[in-house]
Structures are given as structure tokens and as C-alpha cells.
C-alpha positions, 0 to 999 in steps of 0.5 A, spaced: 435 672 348 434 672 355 429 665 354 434 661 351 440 664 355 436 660 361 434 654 356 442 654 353 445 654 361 438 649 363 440 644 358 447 644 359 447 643 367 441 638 365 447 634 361 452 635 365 449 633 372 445 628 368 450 623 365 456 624 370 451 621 376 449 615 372 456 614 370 459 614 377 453 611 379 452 605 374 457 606 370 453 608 364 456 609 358 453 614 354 454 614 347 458 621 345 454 621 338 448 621 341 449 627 345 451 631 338 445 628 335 441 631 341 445 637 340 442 638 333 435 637 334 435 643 340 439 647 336 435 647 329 428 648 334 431 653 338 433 657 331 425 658 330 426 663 336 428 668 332 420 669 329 417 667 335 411 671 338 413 673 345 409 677 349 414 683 353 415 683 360 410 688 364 417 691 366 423 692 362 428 685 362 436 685 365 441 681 364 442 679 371 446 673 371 444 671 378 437 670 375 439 667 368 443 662 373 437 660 378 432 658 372 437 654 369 440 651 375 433 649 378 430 647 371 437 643 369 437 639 376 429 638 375 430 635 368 436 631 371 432 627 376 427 626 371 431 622 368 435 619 374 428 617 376 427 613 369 433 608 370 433 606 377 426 604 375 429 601 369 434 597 372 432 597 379 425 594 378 421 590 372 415 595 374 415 596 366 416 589 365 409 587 368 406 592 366 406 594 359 410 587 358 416 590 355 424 588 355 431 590 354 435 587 349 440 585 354 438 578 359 439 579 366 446 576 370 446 570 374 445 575 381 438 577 377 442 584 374 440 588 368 447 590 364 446 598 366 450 599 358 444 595 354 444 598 347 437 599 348 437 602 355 443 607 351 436 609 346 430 610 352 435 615 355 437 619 348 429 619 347 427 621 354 432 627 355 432 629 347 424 630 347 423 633 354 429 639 352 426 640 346 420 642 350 424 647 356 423 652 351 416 653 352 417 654 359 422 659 359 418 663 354 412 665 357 411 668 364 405 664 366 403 658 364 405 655 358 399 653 354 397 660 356 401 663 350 401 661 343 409 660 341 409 662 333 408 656 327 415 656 326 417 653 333 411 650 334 412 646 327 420 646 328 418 642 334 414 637 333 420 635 327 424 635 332 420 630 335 418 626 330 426 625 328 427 623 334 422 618 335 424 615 328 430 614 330 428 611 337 425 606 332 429 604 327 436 606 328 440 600 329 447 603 330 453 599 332 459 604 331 455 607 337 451 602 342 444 604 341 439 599 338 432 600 336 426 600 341 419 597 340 413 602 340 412 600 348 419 603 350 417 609 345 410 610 348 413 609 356 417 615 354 412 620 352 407 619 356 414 619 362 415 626 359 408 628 359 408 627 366 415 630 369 413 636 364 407 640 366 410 641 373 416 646 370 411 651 370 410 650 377 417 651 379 418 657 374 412 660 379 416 658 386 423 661 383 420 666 382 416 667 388 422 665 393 429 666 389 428 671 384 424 676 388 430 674 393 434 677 388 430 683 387 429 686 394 437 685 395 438 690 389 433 694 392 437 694 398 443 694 396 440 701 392 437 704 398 444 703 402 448 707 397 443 712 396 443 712 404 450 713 405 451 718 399 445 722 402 442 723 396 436 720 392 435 713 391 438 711 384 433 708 379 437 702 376 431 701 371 428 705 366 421 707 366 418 704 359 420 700 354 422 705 349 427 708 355 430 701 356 431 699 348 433 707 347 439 706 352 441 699 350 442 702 343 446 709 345 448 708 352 454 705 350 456 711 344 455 716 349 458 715 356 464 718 354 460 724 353 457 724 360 464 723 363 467 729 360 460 733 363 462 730 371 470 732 370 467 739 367 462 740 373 456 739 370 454 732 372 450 735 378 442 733 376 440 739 380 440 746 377 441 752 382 441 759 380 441 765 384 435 770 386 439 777 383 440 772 376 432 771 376 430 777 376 435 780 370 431 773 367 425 776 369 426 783 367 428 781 360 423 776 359 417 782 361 422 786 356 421 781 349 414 781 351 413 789 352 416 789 344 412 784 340 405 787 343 408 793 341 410 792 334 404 788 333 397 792 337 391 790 338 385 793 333 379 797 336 373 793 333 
């Protein structure tokens, strides 16, 4: 649950940030359908997660916002350039032009301007930002590099449908109502390969975030811990369980009986240290040695 949470709030920084830039930018006009289609696609991968073969953290997981959102924000930002990066190129430059001798549907204008709304321009960024999205989840479900652990056949299969859709689109779909126009194998091939390269370095972000921002977090809290342990002069509270059989126990029952622990501090009995008088251990001790004295004698030892 916690990887999709940092893969929903990446993607949807992803396309927010992404697509206000270029319209405030270049005027680039998006089409709205293009981004329901690209919604589908996600979605249908990412419901595969639930058969996933995940393997658990060495400590047990929180819901800690702060950390969700970093990820996401430091993932959102990255993808966000990607595709930034990608238009300026398009627009700005004929590097792909010379290189792989391709060309957009649109001619220049009289200042030697490419139409920055250009129908297939409109389908090279569907393309660009559905098939390397899609590909964020293998990222925020492992913990170290992402072809270090194996996903399931499920999501592994629901992914490269989604991408086989999307490619198919990109080289077909001829849709007026929406202003996307096919692209050729070329601009298809462009993409992937632009994709391939802007995709192996999220693993090297996920180290660094949490190298630097997510240990960041941490050690506040721990600090944070220390401080009222301090001023309370007890203790250091422990914020985490211990296994993760405590932690999936706690999640479950936590909840059901808090009140009852409420009830026990108003009643005194929330003090976690037991005190007993020294007169009362020996009435213990001596009753004890009593109990013990009348089982021996019911029961005595045989000669042999």
C-alpha cells in the first residue's frame, strides 16, 4: 500500500507540474482525453499490485506523510523534466531531424517555428509520459535496485499490455475530436529508447532520498522522541514495534481496544512499572513456601 501511495501522489505531481510548465511555457494544449487514456492504463497495471511478490521491509512500515511525499514529490519533479527536456529538443532543436530523419506533421512558420500544439507532438508526449509512469512502480516497489527483485507474472504481463496499447495507439490512432495524429516507428522508437535512458536513474534517486531527506526525517523523530522522554524524565518512548507480527497485531486491534487503556490510566493502572512493599513479599513468600510444604506432603517420596 505504501508503494502505490508514493506512485499515485508521483504521477499526479508528475502531471500536474508537467503539463502547467508547457502551458505556460509554450502554450501547449494537451489533450484532456489523452490524459483519461493514460489514467486507464496506469490504473489496470497497478491493480496487479495486489498479487505482487513484495519482499517486507527489515523494519516495520509507517504511514509517515512526510516520506510518502518526498518520494513522490522527488520522483514527480524528475519524470516532470524528462518530459520538458524531450520538448524543448523537439521544438527547439532538429537534433532528431538530422539524426533519425524524422519530422512532425506541422511545417515550420516563416520565423523557421515549429507549431508547439502539432498533432503529432500532442501523441509523442502521450507516449513519452504513459510508458515511463507505467514503469515508476517498479521503482517504488523495491528497495534496492529494481531489477534486483522479481515483481509477480501479473504485473510484469499487465505491463507490458499496457505498453503495447499505448505503442499501438501512438501508431495508429488518427483521432480529430482529440488533436493527436499517428507517429511513425521512428518517433516510437525515439521514445523508448528516451525512456530507457531517463528510467534507470530513479533507482539512483531513491538511494539519495533516502541517504539524505528520508534519514533526515528519521533522526528528527528520534529526536523529537528523546526530547519528551527528557522533559518527562522517563524512558524513551518506543515509536515502532519490535517485529512484524507486533506491527500487523497493533494494526489490527490497536484501534478496538484503546478505550480500554484510557479507562486503565483514569483508573491508575497505567503506571508500566509494578511497586510492592517488602512486608507484602514476604506474606508472598511465605504462603508460597506453604502451598509447596502441602503438595510434598500429600505426595511423599518413596524409599527405594
Amino acid at each position: 500500500m505504501r508503494n502505490y501511495a508514493i506512485y499515485a501522489c508521483a504521477v499526479t505531481i508528475r502531471i500536474v507540474v508537467c503539463f502547467a510548465i508547457l502551458a505556460f511555457a509554450y502554450q501547449f494544449d494537451f489533450p484532456p482525453f489523452m490524459v483519461l487514456i493514460i489514467a486507464l492504463l496506469n490504473d489496470g497495471t497497478i491493480m496487479t499490485l495486489s498479487v505482487d511478490r513484495v519482499l517486507p521491509s527489515n523494519t516495520p512500515d509507517a504511514w509517515d506523510l512526510a516520506e510518502i511525499f518526498a518520494f513522490a514529490v522527488a520522483y514527480g519533479l524528475y519524470l516532470t523534466l524528462s518530459t520538458i527536456v524531450l520538448v524543448i529538443v523537439i521544438l527547439e532543436t532538429n537534433f532528431f531531424e538530422n539524426k533519425f530523419g524524422v519530422a512532425l506533421e506541422s511545417e515550420v512558420d516563416a520565423n523557421g517555428r515549429k507549431d508547439h500544439n502539432d498533432r503529432q507532438l500532442h501523441m509523442i508526449v502521450y507516449l513519452q509520459v504513459a510508458m515511463i509512469s507505467q514503469a515508476l512502480i517498479f521503482i517504488t516497489r523495491s528497495h534496492g535496485f529494481f531489477f534486483m527483485e522479481r515483481p509477480s507474472t501479473a504485473l510484469l504481463g499487465a505491463f507490458a499490455i499496457a505498453q503495447l496499447v499505448s505503442s499501438i495507439i501512438a501508431a495508429y490512432a488518427d483521432w480529430g475530436f482529440t488533436e493527436i495524429h499517428s507517429i511513425s516507428g521512428g518517433w516510437i522508437g525515439i521514445v523508448w529508447i528516451w525512456n530507457i535512458i531517463w528510467f534507470f536513474p530513479l533507482d539512483w534517486i531513491k538511494f539519495a532520498m533516502k541517504a539524505t531527506v528520508i534519514r533526515w526525517f528519521r533522526e528528527r523523530r528520534e529526536r523529537k522522541a528523546h526530547e519528551v522522554a527528557r522533559a518527562s524524565g522517563g524512558e524513551v518512548p518506543l515509536t515502532r514495534t519490535t517485529s512484524r507480527a507486533a506491527s500487523i497485531h497493533e494494526s489490527l486491534y490497536s484501534n478496538r481496544v484503546s478505550f480500554l487503556k484510557r479507562a486503565a490510566r483514569r483508573a491508575g493502572f497505567g503506571d508500566k512499572r509494578v511497586r510492592m512493599s517488602q512486608g507484602e513479599l514476604q506474606r508472598f513468600s511465605s504462603i508460597q513456601a506453604a502451598q509447596t510444604g502441602a503438595t510434598l506432603a500429600r505426595n511423599p517420596s518413596r524409599a527405594h
